[in-house]
N, CA, C and O of each residue as an XYZ file, in Angstrom:
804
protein
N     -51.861     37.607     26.280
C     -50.523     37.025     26.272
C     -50.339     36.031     27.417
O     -49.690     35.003     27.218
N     -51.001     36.351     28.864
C     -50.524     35.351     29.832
C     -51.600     34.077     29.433
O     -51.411     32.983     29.966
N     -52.421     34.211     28.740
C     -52.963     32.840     28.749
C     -52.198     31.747     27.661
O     -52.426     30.542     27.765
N     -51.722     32.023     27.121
C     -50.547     31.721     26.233
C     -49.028     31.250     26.285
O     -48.375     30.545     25.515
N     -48.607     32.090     27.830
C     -47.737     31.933     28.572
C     -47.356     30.398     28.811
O     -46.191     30.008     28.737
N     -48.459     29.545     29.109
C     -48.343     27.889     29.638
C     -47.636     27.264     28.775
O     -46.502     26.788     28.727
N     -48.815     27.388     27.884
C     -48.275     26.895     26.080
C     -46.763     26.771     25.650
O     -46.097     25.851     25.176
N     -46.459     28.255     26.060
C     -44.959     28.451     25.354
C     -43.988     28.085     26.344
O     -42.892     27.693     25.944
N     -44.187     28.143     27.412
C     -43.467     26.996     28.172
C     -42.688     25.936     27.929
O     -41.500     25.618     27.993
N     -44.322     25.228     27.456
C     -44.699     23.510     27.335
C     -43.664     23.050     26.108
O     -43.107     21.953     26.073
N     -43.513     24.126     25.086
C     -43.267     23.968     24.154
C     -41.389     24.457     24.257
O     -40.430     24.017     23.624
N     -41.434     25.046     24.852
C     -39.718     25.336     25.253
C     -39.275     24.090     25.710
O     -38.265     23.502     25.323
N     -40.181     23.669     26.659
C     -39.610     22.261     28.166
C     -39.161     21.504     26.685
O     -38.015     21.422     26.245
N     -40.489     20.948     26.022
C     -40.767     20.016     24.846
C     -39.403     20.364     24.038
O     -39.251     19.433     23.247
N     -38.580     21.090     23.923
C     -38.090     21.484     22.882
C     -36.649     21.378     23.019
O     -35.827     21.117     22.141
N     -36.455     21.636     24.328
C     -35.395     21.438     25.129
C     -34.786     19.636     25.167
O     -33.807     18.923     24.950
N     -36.172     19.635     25.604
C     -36.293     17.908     26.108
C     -35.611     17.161     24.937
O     -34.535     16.582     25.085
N     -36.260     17.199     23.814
C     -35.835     16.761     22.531
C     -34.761     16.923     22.170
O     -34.315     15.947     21.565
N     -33.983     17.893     22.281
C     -32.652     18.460     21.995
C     -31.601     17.879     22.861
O     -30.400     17.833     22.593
N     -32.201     17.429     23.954
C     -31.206     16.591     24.995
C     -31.353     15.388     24.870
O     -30.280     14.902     25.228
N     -32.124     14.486     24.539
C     -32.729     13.711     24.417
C     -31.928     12.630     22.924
O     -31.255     11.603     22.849
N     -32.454     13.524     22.067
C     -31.514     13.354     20.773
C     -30.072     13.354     20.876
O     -29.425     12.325     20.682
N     -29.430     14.683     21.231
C     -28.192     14.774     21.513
C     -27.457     13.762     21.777
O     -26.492     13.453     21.078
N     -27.946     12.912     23.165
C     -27.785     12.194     24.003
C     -27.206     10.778     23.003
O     -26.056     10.343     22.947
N     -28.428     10.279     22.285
C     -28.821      9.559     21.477
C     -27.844      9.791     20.591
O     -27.235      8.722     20.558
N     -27.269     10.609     19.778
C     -26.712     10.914     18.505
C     -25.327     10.277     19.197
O     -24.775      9.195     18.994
N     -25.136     10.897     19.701
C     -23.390     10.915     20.445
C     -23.345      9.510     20.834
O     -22.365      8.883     20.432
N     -24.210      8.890     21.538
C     -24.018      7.527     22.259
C     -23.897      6.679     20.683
O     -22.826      6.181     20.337
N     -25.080      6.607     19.859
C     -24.521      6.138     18.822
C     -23.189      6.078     17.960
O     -22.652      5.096     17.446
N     -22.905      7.089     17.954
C     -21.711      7.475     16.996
C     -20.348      6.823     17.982
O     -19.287      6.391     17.533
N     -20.658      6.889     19.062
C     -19.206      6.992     19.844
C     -18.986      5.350     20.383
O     -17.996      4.934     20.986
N     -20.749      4.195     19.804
C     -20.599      3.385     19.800
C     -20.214      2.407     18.495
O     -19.833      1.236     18.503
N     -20.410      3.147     17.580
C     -19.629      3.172     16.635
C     -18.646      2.958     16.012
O     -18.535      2.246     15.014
N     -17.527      3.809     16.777
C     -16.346      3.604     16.807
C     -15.716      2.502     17.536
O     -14.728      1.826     17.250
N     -16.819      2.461     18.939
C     -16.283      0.931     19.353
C     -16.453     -0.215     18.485
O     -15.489     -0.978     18.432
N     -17.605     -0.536     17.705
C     -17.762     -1.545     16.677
C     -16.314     -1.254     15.503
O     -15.615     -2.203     15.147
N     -16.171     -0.468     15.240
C     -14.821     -0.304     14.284
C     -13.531     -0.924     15.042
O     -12.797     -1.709     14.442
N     -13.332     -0.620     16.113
C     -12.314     -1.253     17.145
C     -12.424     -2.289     17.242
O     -11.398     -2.959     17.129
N     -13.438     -2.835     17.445
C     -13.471     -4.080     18.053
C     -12.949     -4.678     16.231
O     -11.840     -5.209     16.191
N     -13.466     -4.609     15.327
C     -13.085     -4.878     13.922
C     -11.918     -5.334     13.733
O     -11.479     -6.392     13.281
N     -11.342     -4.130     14.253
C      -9.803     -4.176     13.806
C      -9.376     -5.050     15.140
O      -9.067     -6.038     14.472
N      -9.165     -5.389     16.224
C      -8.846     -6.355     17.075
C      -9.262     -7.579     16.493
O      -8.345     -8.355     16.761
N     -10.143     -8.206     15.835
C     -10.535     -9.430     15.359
C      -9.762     -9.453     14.427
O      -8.883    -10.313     14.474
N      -9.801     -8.630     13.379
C      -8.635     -8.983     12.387
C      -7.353     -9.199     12.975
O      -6.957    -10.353     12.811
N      -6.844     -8.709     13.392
C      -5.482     -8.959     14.337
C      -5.207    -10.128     14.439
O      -4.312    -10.770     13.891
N      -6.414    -10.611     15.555
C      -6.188    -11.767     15.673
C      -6.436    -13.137     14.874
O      -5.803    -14.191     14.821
N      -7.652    -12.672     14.259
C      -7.783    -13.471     12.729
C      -6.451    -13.935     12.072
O      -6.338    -15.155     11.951
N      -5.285    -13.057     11.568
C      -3.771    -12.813     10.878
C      -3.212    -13.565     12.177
O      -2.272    -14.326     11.945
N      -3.623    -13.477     13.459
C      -2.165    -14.589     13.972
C      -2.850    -15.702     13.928
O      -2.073    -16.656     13.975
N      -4.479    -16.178     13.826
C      -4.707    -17.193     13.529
C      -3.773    -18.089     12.391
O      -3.000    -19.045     12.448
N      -4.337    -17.164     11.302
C      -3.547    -17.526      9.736
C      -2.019    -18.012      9.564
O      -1.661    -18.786      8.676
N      -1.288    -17.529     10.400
C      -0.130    -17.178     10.092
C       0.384    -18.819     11.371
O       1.265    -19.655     11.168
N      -0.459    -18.727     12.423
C      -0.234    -20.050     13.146
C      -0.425    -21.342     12.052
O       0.296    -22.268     11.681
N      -1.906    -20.844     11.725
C      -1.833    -22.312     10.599
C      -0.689    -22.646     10.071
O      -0.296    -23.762     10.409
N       0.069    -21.982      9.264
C       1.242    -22.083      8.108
C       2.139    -22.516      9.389
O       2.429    -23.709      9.294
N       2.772    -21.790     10.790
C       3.573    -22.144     10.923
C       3.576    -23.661     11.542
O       4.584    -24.363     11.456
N       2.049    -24.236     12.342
C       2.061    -25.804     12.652
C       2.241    -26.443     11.206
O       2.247    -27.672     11.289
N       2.375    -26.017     10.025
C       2.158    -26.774      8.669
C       3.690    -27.080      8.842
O       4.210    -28.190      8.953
N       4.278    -25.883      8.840
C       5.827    -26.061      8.695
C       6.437    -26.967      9.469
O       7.280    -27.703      8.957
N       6.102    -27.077     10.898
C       6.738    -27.686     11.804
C       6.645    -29.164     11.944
O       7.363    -30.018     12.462
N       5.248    -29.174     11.153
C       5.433    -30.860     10.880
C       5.824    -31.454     10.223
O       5.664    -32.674     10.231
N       6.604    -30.712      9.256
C       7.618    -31.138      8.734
C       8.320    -31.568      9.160
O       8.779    -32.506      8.508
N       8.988    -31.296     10.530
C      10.119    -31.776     11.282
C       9.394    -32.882     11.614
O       8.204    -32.721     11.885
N       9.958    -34.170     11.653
C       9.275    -35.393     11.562
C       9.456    -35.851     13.244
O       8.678    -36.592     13.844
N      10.576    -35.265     13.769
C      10.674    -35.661     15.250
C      10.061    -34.486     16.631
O      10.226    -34.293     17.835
N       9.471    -34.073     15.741
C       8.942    -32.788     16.898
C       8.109    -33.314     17.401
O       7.376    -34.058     16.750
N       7.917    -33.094     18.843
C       7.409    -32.861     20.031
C       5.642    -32.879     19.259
O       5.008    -31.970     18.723
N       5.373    -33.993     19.455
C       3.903    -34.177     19.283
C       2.854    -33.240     20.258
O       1.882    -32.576     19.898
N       3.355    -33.416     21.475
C       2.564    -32.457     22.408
C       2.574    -31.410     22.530
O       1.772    -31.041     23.387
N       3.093    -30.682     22.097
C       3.878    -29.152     22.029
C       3.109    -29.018     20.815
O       2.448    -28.004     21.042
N       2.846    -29.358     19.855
C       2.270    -28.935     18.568
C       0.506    -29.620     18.783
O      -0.420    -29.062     18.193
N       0.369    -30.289     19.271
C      -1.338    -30.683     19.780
C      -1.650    -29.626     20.286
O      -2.648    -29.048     19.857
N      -0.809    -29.011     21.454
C      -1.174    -27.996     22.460
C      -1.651    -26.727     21.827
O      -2.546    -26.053     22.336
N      -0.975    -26.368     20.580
C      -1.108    -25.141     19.665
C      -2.495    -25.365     19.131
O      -3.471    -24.701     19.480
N      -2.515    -26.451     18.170
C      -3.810    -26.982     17.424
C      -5.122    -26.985     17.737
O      -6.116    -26.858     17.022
N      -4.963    -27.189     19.199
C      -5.973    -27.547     19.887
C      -6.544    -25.574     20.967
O      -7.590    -25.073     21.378
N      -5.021    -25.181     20.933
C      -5.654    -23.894     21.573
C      -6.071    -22.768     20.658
O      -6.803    -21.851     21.030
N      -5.625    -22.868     19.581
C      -6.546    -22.239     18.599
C      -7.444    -22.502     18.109
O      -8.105    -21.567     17.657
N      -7.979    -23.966     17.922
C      -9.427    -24.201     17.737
C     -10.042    -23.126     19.003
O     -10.758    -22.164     18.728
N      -9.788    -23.341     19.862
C     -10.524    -22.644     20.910
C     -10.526    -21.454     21.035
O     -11.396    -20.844     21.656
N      -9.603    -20.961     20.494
C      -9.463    -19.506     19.918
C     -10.287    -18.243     18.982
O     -10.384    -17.017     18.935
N     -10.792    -19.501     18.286
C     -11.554    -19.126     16.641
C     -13.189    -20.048     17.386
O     -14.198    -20.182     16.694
N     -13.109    -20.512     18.704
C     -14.839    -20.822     18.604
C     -16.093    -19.266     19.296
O     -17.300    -19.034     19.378
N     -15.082    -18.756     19.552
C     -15.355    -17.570     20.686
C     -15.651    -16.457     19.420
O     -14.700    -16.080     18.735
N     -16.892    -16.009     19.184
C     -17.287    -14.753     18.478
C     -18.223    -14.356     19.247
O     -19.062    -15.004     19.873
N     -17.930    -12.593     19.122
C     -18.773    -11.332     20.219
C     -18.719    -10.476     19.184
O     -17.941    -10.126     18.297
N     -20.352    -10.140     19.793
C     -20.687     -8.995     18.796
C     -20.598     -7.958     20.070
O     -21.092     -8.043     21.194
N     -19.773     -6.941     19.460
C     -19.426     -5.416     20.225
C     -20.513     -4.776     20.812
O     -20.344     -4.176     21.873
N     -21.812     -4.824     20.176
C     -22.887     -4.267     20.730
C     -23.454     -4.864     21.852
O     -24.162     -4.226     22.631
N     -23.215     -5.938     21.976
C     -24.161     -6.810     23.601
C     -22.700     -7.159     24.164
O     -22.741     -8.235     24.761
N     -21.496     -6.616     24.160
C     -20.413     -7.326     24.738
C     -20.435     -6.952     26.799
O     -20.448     -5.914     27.460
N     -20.428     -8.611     27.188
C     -20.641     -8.351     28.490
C     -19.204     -8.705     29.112
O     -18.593     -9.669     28.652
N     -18.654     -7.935     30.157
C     -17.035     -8.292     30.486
C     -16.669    -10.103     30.883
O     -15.574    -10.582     31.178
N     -18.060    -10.843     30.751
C     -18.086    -11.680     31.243
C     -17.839    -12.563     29.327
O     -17.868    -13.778     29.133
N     -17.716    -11.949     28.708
C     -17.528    -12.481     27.338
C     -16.263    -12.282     26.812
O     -15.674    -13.049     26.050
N     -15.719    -10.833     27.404
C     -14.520    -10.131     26.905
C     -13.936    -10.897     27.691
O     -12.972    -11.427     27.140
N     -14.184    -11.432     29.525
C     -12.803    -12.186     29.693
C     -12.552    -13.725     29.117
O     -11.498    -14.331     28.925
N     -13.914    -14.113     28.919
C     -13.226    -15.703     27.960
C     -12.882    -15.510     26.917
O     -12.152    -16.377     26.438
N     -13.187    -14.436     26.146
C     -11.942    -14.241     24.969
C     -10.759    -13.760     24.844
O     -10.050    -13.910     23.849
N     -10.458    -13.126     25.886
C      -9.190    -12.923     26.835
C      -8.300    -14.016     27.070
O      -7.160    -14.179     26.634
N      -9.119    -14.887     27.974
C      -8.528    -15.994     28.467
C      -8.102    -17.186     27.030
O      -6.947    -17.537     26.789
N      -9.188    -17.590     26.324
C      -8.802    -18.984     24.703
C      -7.489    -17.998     24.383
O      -6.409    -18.588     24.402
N      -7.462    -16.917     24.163
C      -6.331    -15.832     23.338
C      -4.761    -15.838     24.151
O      -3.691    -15.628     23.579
N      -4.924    -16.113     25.522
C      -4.135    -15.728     26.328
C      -3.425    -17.503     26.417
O      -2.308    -17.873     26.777
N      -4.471    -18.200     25.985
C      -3.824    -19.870     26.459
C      -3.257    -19.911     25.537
O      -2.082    -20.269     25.619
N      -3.980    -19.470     23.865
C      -3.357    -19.793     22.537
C      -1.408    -19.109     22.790
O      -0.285    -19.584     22.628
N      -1.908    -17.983     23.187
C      -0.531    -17.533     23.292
C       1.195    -18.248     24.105
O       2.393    -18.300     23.830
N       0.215    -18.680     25.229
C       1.110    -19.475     26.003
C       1.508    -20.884     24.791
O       2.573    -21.119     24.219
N       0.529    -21.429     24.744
C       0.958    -22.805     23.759
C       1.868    -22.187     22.626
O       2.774    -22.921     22.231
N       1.750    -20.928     22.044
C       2.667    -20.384     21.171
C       3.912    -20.473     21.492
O       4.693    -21.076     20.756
N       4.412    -19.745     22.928
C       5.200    -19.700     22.945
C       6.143    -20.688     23.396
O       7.359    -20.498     23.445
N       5.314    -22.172     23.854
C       6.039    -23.204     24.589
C       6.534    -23.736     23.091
O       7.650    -24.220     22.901
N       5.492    -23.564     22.027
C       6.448    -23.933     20.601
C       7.350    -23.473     19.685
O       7.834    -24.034     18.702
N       7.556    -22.086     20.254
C       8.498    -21.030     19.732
C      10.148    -21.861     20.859
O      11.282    -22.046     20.419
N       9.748    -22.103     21.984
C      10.853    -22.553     22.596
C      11.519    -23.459     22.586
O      12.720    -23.466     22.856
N      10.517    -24.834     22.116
C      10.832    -25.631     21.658
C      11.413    -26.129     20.475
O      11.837    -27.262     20.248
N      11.359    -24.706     19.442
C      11.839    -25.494     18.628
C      13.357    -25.150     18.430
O      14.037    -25.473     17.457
N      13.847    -24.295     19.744
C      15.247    -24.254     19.667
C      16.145    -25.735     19.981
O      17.330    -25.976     20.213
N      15.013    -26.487     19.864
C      16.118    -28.087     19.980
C      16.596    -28.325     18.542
O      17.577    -29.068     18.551
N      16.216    -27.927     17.254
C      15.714    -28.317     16.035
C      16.618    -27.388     15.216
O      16.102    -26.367     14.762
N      17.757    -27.605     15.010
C      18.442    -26.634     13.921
C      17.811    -26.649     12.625
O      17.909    -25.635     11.935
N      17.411    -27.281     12.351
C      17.039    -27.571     10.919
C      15.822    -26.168     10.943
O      15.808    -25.032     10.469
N      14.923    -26.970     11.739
C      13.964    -25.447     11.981
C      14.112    -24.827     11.693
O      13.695    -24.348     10.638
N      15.041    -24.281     12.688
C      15.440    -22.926     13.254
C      16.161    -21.892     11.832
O      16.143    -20.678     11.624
N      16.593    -22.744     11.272
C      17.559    -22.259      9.832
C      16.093    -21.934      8.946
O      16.070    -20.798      8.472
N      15.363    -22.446      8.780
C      14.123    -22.779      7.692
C      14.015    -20.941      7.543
O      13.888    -19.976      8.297
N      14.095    -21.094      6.719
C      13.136    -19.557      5.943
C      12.303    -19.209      6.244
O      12.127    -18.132      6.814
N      11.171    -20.348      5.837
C       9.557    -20.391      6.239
C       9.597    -19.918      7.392
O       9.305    -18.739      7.594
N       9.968    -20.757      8.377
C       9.929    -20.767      9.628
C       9.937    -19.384     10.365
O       9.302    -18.822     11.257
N      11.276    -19.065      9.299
C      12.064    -17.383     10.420
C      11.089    -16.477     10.116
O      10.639    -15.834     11.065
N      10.428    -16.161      8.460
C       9.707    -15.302      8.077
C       8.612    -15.575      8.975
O       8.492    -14.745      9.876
N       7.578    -16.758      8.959
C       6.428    -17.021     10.351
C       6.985    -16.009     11.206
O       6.413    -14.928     11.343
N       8.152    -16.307     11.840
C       8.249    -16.193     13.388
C       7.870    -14.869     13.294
O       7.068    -14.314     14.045
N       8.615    -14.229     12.113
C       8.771    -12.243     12.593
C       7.582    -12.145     12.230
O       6.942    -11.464     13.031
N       6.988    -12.514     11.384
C       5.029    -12.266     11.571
C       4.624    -12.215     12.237
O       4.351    -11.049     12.525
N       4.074    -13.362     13.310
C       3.986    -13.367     14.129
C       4.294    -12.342     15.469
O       3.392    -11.959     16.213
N       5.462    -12.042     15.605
C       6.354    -10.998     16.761
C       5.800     -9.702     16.053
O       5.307     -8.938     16.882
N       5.751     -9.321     14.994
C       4.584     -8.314     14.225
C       3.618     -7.871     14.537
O       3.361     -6.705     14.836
N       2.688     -9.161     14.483
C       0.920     -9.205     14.521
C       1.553     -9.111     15.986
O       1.960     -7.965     16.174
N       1.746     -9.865     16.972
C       1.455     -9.540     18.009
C       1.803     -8.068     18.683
O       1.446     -7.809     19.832
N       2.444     -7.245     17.959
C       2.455     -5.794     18.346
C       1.388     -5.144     18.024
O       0.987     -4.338     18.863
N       0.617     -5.283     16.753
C      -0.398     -5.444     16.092
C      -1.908     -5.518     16.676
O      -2.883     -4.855     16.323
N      -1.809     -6.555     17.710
C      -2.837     -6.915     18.423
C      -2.371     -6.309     19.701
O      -3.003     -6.630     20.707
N      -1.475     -5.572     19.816
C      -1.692     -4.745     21.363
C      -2.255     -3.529     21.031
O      -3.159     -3.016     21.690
N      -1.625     -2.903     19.755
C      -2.515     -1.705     19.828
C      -3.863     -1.622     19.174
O      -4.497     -0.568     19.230
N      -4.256     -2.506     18.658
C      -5.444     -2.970     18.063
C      -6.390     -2.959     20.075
O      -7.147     -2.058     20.438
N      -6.133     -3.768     20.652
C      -6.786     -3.625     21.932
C      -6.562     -2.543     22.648
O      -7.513     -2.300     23.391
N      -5.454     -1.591     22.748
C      -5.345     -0.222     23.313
C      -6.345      0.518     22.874
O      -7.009      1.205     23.651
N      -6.568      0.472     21.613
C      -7.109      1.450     20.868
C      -8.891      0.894     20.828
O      -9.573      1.697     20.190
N      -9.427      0.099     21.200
C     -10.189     -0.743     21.698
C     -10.981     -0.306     23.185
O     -12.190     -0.151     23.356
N     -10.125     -0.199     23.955
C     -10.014      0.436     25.406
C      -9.860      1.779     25.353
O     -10.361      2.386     26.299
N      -9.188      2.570     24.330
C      -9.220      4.131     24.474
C     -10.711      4.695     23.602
O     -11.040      5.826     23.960
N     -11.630      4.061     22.529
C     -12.752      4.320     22.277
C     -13.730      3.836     22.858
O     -14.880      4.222     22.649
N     -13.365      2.774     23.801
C     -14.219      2.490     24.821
C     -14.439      3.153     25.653
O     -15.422      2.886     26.346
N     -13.636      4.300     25.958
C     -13.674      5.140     27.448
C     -14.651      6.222     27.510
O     -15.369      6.278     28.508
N     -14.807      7.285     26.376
C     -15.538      8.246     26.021
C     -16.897      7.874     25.455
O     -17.676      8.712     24.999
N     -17.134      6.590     25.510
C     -18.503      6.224     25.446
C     -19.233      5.767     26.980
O     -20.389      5.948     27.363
N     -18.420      5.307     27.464
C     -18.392      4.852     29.150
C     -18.755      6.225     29.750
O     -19.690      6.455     30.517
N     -17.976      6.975     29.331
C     -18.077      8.371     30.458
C     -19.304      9.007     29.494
O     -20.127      9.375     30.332
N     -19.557      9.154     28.881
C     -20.563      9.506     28.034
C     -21.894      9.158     28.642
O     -22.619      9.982     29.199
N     -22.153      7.943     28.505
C     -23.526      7.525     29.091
C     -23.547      7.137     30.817
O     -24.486      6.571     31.377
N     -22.358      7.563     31.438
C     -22.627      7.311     33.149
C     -22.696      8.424     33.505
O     -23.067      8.553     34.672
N     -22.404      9.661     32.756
C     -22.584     10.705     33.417
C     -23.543     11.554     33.416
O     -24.026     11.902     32.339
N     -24.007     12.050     34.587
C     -25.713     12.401     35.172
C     -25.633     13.968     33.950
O     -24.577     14.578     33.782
N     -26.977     14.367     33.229
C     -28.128     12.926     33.151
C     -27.754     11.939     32.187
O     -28.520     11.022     31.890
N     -26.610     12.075     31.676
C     -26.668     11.123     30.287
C     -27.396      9.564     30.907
O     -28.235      8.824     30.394
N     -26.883      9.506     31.811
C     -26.915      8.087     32.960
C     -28.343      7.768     33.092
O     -28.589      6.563     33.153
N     -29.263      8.514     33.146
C     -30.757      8.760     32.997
C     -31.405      7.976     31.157
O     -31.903      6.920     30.768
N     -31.015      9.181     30.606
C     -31.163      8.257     28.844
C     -30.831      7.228     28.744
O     -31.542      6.290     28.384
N     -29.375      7.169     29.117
C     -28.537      5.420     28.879
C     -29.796      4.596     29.273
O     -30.524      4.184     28.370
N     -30.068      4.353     30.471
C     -31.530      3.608     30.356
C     -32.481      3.605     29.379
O     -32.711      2.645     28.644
N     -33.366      5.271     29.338
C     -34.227      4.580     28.417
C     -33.763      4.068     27.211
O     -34.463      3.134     26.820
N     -33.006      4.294     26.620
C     -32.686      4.439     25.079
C     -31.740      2.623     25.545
O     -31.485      2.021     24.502
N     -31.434      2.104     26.398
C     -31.032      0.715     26.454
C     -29.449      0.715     25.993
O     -28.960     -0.130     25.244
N     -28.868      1.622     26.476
C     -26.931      2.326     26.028
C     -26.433      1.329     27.468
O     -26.640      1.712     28.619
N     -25.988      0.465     27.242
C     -25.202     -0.161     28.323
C     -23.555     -0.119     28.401
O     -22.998      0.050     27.316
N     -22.712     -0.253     29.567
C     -21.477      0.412     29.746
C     -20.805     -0.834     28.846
O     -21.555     -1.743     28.490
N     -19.382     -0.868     28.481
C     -18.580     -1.783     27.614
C     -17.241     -1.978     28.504
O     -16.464     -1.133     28.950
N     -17.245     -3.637     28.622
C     -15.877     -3.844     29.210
C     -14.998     -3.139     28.652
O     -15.168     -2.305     27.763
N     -13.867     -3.510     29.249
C     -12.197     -2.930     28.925
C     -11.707     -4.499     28.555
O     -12.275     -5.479     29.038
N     -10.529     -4.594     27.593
C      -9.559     -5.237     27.395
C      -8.716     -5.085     28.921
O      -8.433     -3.947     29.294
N      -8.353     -6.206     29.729
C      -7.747     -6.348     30.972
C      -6.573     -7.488     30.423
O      -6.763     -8.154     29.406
N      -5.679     -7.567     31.027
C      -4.027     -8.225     31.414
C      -5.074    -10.015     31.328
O      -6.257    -10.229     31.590
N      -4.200    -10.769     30.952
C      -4.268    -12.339     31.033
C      -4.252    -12.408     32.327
O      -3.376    -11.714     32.843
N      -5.032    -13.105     33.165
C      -4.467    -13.765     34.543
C      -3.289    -14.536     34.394
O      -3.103    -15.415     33.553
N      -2.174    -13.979     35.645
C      -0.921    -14.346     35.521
C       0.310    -13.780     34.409
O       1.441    -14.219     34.199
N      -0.543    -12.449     33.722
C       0.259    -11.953     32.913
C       1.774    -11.134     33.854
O       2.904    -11.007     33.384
N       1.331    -10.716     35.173
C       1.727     -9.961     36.021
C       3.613    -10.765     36.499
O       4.648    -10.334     37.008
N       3.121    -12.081     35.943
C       4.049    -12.935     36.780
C       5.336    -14.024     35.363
O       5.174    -14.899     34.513
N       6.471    -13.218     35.908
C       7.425    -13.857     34.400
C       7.295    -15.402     34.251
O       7.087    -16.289     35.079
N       7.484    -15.413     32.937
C       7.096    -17.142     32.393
C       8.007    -17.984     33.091
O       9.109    -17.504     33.355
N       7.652    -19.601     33.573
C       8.807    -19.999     33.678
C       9.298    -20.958     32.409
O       8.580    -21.772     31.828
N      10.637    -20.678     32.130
C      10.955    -21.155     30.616
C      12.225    -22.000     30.959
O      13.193    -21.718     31.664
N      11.851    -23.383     30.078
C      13.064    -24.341     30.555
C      13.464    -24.343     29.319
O      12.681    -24.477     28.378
N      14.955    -24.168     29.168
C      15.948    -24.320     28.164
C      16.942    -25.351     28.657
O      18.157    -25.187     28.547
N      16.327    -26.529     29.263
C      17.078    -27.632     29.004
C      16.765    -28.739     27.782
O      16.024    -29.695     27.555
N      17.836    -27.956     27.146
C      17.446    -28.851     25.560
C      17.781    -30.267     25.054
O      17.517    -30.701     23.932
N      18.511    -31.036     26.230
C      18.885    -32.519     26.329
C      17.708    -33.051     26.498
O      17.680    -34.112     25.875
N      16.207    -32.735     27.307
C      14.904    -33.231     27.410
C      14.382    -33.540     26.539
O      14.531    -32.805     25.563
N      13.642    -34.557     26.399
C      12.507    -34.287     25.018
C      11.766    -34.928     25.946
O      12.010    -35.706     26.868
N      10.270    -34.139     25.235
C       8.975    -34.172     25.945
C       8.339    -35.598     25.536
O       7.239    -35.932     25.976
């Protein structure tokens, strides 16, 4: 029996090993997983306020005297909006914040044209217009918890693979940590908004 003893060891360690090993592996997959599903649903989000911007610069040029620059500014920050694609699996925080940032400018240009067009009764009355707007004020609730929920399946994969030994596998097996969704720079600080509506730009 004791010469046998080594063997069954070898084969416990071996057996063990595998079982942690896998484990490790199973869970990191699955729980990265769910981040790829998140991240899904945040693109769509923002995909729908893409969409829904289109229709409303369609509408607004209708108004034949609107603010040319105010509506370039939109046009132009959503192109930049829609050039930015990340795949969830290699996402480096250094990717998550420039898509942060095109998302965060698009938004600002949104809203300098949401303000503007309180010069414009005609607008402002439009159907089209009002239905856009509450879409819009929608999706963008839409796209907060779409990124909460983004950041809350991000967390239990984070703590998952940093914690000793998982932190050990995460290497071999190539499991790297996943930014967080973070605040716009300057989100911290209230807009300044001019409602002097005798101006035109």
């Amino acid at each position: 029996m004791k010469k046998w003893l080594p063997l069954i060891i070898i084969v416990i360690l071996v057996f063990v090993g595998y079982k942690m090993t896998a484990g490790f592996n199973n869970t990191a997959v699955e729980l990265n997983e769910t981040i790829e599903e998140s991240w899904g649903n945040v693109e769509t989000t923002y995909q729908r306020r893409n969409d829904l911007i289109g229709n409303l610069v369609k509408t607004v040029q209708g108004a034949a005297d609107f603010e040319k620059n105010t509506l370039t500014a939109v046009i132009e920050a959503r192109a930049k909006a829609t050039s930015i694609n990340i795949d969830p699996s290699n996402v480096t925080p250094a990717q998550l914040a420039a898509f942060n940032k095109v998302q965060g400018g698009l938004s600002g240009a949104l809203k300098s044209l949401l303000v503007t067009v309180e010069r414009y009764p005609d607008l402002k009355s439009n159907q089209n217009f009002l239905k856009l707007q509450d879409e819009l004020a929608s999706t963008e609730n839409q796209i907060l918890t779409a990124r909460t929920r983004f950041n809350e399946a991000t967390r239990p994969y984070n703590t998952h693979i940093k914690t000793f030994p998982n932190s050990i596998f995460a290497g071999w097996f190539g499991f790297d940590a996943k930014p967080y969704f973070k605040s716009v720079e300057g989100a911290d600080k209230a807009p300044d908004v001019n409602f002097d509506f005798n101006k035109k730009e």
